[in-house]
C-alpha positions in Angstrom: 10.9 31.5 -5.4 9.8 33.0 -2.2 12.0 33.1 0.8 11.4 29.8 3.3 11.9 29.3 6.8 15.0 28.1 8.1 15.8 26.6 11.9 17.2 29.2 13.5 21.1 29.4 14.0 23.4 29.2 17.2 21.2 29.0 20.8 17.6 31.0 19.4 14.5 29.0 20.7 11.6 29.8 19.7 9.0 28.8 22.5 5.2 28.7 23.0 4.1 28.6 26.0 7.9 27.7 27.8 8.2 24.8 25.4 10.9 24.8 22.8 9.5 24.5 18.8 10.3 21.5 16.6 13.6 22.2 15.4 13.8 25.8 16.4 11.3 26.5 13.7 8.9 29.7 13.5 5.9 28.2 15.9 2.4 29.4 14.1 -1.5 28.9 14.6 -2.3 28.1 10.9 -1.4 26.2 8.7 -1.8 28.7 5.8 1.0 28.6 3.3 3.2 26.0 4.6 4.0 23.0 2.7 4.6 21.3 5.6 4.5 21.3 9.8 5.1 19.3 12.7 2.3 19.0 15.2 2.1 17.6 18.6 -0.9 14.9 19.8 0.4 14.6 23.8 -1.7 11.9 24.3 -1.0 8.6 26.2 -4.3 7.5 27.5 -4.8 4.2 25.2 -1.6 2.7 26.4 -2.2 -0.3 28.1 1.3 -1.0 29.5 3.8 2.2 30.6 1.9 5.6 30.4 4.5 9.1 29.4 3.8 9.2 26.2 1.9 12.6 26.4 5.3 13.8 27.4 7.1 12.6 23.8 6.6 16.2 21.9 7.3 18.1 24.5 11.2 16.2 24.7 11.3 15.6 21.0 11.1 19.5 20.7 13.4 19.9 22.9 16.1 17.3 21.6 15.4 18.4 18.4 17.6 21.5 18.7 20.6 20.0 17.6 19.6 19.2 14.2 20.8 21.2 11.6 18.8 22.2 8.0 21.3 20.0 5.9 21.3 16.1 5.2 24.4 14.9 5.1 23.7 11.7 3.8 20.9 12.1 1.6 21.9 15.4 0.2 17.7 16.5 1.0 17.7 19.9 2.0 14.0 20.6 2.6 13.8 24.0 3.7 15.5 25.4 0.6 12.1 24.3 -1.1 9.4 24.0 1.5 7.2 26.3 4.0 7.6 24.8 7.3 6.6 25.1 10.6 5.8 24.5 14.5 1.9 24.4 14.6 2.0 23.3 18.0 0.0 20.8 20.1 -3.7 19.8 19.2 -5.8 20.8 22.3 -7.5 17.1 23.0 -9.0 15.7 25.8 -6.9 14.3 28.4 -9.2 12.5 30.0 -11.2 11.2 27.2 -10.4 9.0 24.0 -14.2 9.2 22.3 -14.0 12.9 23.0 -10.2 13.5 21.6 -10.6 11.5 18.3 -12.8 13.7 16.6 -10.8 16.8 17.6 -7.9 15.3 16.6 -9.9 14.2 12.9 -10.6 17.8 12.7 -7.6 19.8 13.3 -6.4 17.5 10.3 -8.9 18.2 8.4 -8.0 21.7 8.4 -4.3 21.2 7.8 -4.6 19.0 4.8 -7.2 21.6 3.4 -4.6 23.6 3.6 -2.1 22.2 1.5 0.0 21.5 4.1 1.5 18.1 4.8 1.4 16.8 8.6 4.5 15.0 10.7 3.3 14.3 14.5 4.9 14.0 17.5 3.4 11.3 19.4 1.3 10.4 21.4 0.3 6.8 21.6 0.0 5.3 18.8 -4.4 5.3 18.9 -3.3 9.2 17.4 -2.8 7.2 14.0 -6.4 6.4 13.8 -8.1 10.1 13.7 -5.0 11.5 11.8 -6.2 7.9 9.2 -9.5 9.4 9.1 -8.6 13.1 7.7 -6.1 11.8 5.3 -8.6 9.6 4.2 -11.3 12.3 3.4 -9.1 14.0 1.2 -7.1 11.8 -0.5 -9.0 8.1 -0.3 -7.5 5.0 1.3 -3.8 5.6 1.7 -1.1 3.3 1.1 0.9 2.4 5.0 4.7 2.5 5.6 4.2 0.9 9.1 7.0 0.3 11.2 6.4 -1.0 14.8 7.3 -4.4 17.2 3.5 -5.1 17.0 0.6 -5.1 14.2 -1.7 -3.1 16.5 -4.4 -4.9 15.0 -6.7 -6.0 18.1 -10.5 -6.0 17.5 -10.6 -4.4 21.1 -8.3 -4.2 24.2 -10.2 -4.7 27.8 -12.8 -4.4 25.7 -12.4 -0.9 24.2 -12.7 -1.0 20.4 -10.3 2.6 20.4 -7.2 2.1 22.1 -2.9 2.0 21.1 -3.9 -1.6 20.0 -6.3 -1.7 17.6 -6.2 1.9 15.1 -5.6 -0.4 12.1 -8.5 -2.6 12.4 -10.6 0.2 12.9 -8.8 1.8 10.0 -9.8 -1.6 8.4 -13.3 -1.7 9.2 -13.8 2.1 7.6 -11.7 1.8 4.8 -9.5 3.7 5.2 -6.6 1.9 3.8 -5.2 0.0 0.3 -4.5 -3.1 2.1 -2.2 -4.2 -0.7 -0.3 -1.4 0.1 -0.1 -1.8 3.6 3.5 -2.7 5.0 4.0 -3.3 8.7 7.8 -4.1 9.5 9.5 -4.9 12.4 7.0 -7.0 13.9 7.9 -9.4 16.8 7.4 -10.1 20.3 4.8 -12.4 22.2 1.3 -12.5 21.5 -1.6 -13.8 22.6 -2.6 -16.1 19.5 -0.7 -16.3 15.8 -3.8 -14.5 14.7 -1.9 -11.4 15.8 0.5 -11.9 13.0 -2.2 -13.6 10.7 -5.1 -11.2 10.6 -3.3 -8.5 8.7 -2.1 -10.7 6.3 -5.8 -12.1 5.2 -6.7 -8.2 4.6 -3.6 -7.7 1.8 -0.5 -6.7 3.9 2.9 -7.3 4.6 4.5 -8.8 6.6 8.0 -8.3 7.7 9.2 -9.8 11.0 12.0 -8.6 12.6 13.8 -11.4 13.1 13.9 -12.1 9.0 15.4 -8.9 8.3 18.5 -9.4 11.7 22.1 -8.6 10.5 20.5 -7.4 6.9 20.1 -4.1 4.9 16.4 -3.4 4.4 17.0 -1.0 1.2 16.3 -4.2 -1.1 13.4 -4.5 1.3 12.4 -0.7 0.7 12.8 -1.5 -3.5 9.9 -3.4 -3.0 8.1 -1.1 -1.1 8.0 0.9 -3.8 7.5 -0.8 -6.9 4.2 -2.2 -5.0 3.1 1.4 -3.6 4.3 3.4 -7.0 5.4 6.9 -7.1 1.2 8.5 -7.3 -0.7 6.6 -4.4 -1.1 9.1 -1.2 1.4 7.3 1.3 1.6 7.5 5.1 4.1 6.6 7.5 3.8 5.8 10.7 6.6 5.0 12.9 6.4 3.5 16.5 9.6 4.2 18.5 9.2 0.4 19.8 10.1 -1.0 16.5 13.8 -0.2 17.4 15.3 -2.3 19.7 14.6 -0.7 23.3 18.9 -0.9 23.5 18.8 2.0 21.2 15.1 3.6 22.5 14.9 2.6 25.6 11.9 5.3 26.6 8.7 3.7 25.1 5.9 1.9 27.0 5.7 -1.5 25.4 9.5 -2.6 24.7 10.2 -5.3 22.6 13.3 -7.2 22.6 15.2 -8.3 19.2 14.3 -4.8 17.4 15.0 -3.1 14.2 18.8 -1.1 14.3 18.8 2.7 14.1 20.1 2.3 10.6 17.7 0.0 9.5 14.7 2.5 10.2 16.8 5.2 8.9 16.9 3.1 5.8 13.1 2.7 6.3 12.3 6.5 5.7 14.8 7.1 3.2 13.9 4.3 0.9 10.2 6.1 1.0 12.0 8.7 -0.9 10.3 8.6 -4.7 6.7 7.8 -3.2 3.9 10.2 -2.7 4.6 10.7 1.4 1.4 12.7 2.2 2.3 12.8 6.0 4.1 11.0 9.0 4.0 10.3 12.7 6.7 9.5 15.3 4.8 8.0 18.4 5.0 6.2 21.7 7.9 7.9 22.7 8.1 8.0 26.5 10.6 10.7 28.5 10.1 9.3 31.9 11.6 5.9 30.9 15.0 7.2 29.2 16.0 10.2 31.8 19.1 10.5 28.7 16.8 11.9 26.2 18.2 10.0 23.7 14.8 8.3 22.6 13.9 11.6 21.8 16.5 12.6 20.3 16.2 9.2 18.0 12.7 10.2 17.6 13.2 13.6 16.4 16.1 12.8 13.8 13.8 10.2 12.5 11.1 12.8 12.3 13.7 15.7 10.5 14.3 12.4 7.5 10.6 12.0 6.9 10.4 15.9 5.7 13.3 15.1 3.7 11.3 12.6 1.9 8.4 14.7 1.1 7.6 15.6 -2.3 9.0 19.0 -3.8 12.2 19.0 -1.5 15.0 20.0 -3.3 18.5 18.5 -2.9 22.1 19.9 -3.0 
């Protein structure tokens, strides 16, 4: 076996250009070789309540620092299996969602051609639909592991069809999902009609509100998961910050009161474990609304335990 990156010990920070790397990782410019690499989408122009978000991977980077190459818990200990890497930010257009979405398709495309398995810094959460589109092109309609306060499932917001609101009806409209397989949890919140709630569940998914899962363990939740996924279907996860309560991630744009727990999304990832996780995403996160960092910091942990669900990571 050949030699694999590790974070780097003590105070070392790699940088590129004055911004600390994902977990002190090597920072490169392709994704040759590497089983798997973080990758930052600063992009906040489809938010529609709080902008920042363009600042989330720039303070999950930084936060990040403090992890450390060994779960604890879980016993995963990716890096003594997998290539992994800081491939940086993708270069979109700040001032233009129909121009940014097929850059962002692209510079996908050319990671998963790679072999190499993508986990994003957010970004708003419209990132999900270009990142949707590459994944789909290679490996088909994808099974979802969504976890969010709201089903982002608008036909169009102020009358944009592309926006943080509606990437999985577009995803809908171009197949780009197994809707059986589709799971959005933590769903809550006021709406504007019970359609929000109702739409996704004519197409095949489900359905967990937060409020049914309060006080409770979600890994009998997560058995189901994946009994209905199985262990071969390509699966993506896609985490909004906002589907913990904003008590414990206070720095998003759209908060939602009566939220997931911290361990409940950590139980979230982990239970992925067994399924065929062909990337991840970590979006919405906001820096100017949690001066404390610690939404980052919540964001970047919850980042680290999606590579330790990937397939091929060994354990200790």
């Amino acid at each position: 076996m050949t030699t694999r990156n590790q974070p780097l010990s003590g105070n070392a920070m790699p940088r590129f250009g004055g911004i600390a790397t994902m977990m002190r990782l090597p920072f490169v410019d392709s994704p040759a070789g590497l089983d798997a690499a973080f990758i930052g989408v600063p992009l906040d122009i489809g938010t529609s309540n709080r902008a920042g978000a363009r600042f989330g991977p720039r303070q999950i980077r930084a936060e990040s620092a403090l992890i450390r190459p060994y779960n604890m818990a879980t016993g995963a200990a990716p890096f003594d299996t997998l290539q992994v890497a800081d491939l940086g930010d993708v270069a979109i257009n700040t001032f233009s969602l129909e121009k940014s979405m097929p850059i962002i398709t692209a510079f996908y495309e050319r990671v998963l051609a790679a072999g190499c398995k993508p986990l994003t810094m957010g970004g708003d959460h419209t990132i999900a639909l270009p990142i949707l589109r590459a994944l789909a092109t290679r490996h088909g309609p994808v099974a979802l592991v969504h976890v969010d306060a709201h089903a982002d499932i608008n036909d169009e917001m102020f009358g944009e069809p592309i926006a943080h609101g509606t990437p999985f009806r577009r995803a809908v409209d171009e197949g780009l999902l197994a809707c059986d397989k589709v799971w959005q949890i933590g769903l809550r919140g006021t709406g504007y009609a019970a359609d929000d709630f109702d739409w996704p569940r004519r197409q095949g998914f489900t359905i967990v509100q937060a409020h049914e899962v309060w006080y409770q363990s979600l890994a009998p939740l997560m058995a189901q998961v994946r009994e209905r996924i199985g262990p071969t279907h390509p699966t993506y996860i896609t985490f909004d910050i906002d589907g913990l309560d904003p008590s414990f991630a206070a720095g998003t744009g759209t908060p939602e009161i009566g939220g997931l727990t911290v361990p409940q999304g950590l139980e979230i990832i982990r239970g992925c474990s067994g399924l065929n996780i062909v990337g991840g995403d970590l979006v919405e996160v906001a820096p100017p609304y949690d001066p404390s960092g610690n939404t980052a910091l919540l964001g970047a942990n919850l980042l680290y335990e999606m590579l330790c669900v990937l397939p091929g990571v060994g354990r200790r």
